[in-house]
N, C-alpha and C positions, 0 to 999 in steps of 0.2 A: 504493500500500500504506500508505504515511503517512497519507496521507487514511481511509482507512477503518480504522487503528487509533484514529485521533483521534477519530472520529466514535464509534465502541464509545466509546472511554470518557465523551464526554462523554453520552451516553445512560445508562451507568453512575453517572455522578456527576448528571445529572438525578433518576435513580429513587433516588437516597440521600438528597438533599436533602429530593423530593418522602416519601419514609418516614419520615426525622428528622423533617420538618417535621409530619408530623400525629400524631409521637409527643410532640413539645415545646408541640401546640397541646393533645393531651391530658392530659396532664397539668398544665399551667399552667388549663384548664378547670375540672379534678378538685379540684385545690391551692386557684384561687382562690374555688371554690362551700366548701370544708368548711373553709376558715381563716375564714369570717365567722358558722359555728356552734359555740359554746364547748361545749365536752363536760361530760359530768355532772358526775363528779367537779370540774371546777375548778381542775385539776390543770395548769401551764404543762408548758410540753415539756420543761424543766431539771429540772423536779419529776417526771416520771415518767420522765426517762431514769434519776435518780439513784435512785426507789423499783426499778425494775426491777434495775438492777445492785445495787442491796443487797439484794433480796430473790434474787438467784442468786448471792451470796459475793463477788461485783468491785466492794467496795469501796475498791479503790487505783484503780480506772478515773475520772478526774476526768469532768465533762463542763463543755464550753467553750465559750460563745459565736463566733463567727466570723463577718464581715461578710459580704453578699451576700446573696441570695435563691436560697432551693433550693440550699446552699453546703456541704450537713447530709453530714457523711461518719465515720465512723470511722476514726483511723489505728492499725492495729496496730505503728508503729514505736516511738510513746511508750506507744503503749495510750491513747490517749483519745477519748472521744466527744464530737465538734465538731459544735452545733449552729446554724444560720443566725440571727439576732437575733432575727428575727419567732418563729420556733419555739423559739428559749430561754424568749422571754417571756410567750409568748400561749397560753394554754390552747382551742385550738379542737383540735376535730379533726383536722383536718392536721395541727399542730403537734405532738398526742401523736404520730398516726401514725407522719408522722416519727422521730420519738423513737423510738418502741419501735422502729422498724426499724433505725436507726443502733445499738442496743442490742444487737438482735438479731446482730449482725456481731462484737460484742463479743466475745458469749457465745459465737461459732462459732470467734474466735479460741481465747476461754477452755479449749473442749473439744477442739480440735483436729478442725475438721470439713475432712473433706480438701479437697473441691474448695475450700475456701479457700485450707489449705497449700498446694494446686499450683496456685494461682493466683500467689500470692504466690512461688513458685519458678519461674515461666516470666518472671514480669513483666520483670525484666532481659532477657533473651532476647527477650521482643517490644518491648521499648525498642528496643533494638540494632537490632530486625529494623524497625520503625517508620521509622526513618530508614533504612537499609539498599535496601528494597528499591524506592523508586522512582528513583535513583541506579543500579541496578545495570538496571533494567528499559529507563531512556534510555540508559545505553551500549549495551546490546543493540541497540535501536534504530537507534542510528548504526553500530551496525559490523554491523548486517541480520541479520534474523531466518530466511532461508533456510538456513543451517548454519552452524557451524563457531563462532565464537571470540562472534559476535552470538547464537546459540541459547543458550551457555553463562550466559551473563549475563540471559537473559530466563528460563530456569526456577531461577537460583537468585532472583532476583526472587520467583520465582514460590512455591520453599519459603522465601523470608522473609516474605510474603505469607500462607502458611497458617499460618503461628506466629501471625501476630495474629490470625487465624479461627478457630483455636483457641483463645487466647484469652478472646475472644468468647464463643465457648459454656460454658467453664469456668467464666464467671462468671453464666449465665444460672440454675442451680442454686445458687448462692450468694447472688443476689441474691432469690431466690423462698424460697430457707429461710428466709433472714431475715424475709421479710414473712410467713412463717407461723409463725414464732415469735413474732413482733409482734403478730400477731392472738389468738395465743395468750393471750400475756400480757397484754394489756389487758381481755379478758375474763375472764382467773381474775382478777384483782384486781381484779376491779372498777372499771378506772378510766371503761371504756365501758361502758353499755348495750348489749345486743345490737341495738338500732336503730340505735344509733349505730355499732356496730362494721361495718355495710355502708357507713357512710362511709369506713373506712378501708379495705374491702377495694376501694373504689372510686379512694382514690388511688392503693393500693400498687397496684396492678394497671396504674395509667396508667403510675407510675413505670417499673413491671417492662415495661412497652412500651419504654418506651425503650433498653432493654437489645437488647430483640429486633431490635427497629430497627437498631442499630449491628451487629450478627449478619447480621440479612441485607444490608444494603449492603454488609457483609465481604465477602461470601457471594458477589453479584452481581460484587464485584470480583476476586475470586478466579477463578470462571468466566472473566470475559472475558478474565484475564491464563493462563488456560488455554487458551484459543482461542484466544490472539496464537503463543503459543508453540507451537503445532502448525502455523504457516503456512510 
C-alpha cells in the first residue's frame, strides 16, 4: 500500500513539474521576444507605472525598483508597486506590460475588488494550511489509512489541502483583471499602439499561464490525496 501511494504521488509531482515547467518556459519565451522591442511611447516601466497611478488618483502609491528578474509584484501591505530593474528601466514592451499589470492590482486594491479582498483574507489560513497539511497527511500514513485514528489525519490533510486549491483559483480572476485592466490602460493613453498592444496580451496571457499551472497541479494533488483517503 506504501508503495503504490508513493508511486501516485510521484506521478502527481511529475505532471506538476512537467505543467510549471512549460508555463515558466512560456512565459520566459513571451518576456524575452517583447523586452528586446521598445514601445512607442518611450515610456520605461517606472514611467508608466507612475502615469497610470496618477492618472487613477494613487498618487501616494510609490513605485520601487526591486532586484531579480520577473520579481514585479504589488504589495498591498505598504501599498507599493515593486518593479524588477530591467522593467523599472527599460521601456520595451514587456516592461510597460508588466507595469501596467502590477498597476492594475493597485487599483483592484484601491477599489476594493473582492476576489482580491478574499484573497488577501484566506492567505493566512492557507499559510497555516501550507505547512499543515503534509505533516498531518504522513502521520496518517504511519498510523494506516484503513480507519480509525490514521483516516483522521489523512482527510484533515486533505481539507488543508483544499484551502490552498482554493486559493488557487481565487486568484486566477484576480490575476486576469488585472491584465485586463492593463490592456486597458495602455491603450486609452496611449502609451501602446494597438500593434503593439498584442505584445502585451501575448505576455500577460503566458504570465496568467502560470497561474493556471499552479491550479491545476493543486488540483491533481488534491484528487490523489482524495483517493489515498478513501483506501
Amino acid at each position: 500500500m506504501f508503495g503504490g501511494i508513493g508511486f501516485g504521488y510521484i506521478i502527481v509531482m511529475v505532471l506538476g513539474i512537467i505543467i510549471s515547467g512549460i508555463a515558466a518556459m512560456w512565459v520566459r519565451s513571451a518576456y524575452a521576444k517583447y523586452s528586446k522591442q521598445q514601445s512607442y511611447s518611450g515610456m520605461t516601466g517606472a514611467q508608466v507605472a507612475r502615469m497610470i497611478l496618477d492618472r487613477n488618483g494613487l498618487t501616494d502609491v510609490p513605485v520601487e525598483p526591486v532586484a531579480g528578474q520577473l520579481t514585479d509584484h504589488y504589495d498591498p501591505g505598504p501599498k507599493v508597486v515593486r518593479l524588477s530593474e530591467g522593467n523599472y528601466n527599460k521601456n520595451s514592451i514587456a516592461a510597460v506590460s508588466v507595469a501596467a499589470h502590477e498597476v492594475g492590482h493597485a487599483i483592484q486594491d484601491a477599489t476594493g475588488y473582492m476576489p482580491m479582498k478574499l484573497r488577501a483574507g484566506i492567505f493566512p489560513i492557507v499559510n497555516f494550511a501550507g505547512q499543515l497539511w503534509f505533516p498531518l497527511f504522513f502521520m496518517g500514513i504511519i498510523l494506516g489509512v484503513g480507519g480509525g485514528l490514521g483516516q483522521l489525519f489523512i482527510q484533515l490533510a486533505v481539507i488543508a489541502f483544499a484551502s490552498i486549491l482554493a486559493f488557487h483559483l481565487v486568484t486566477l480572476p484576480v490575476e486576469v483583471n488585472a491584465s485586463t485592466r492593463a490592456y486597458g490602460q495602455l491603450t486609452r493613453y496611449g502609451i501602446l499602439s494597438r500593434g503593439e498592444a498584442s505584445g502585451t496580451k501575448r505576455v500577460l496571457t503566458a504570465a496568467a499561464f502560470t497561474y493556471i499551472a499552479a491550479a491545476l497541479t493543486a488540483l491533481l494533488t488534491l484528487v490523489w490525496l482524495i483517493l489515498v483517503s478513501r483506501q
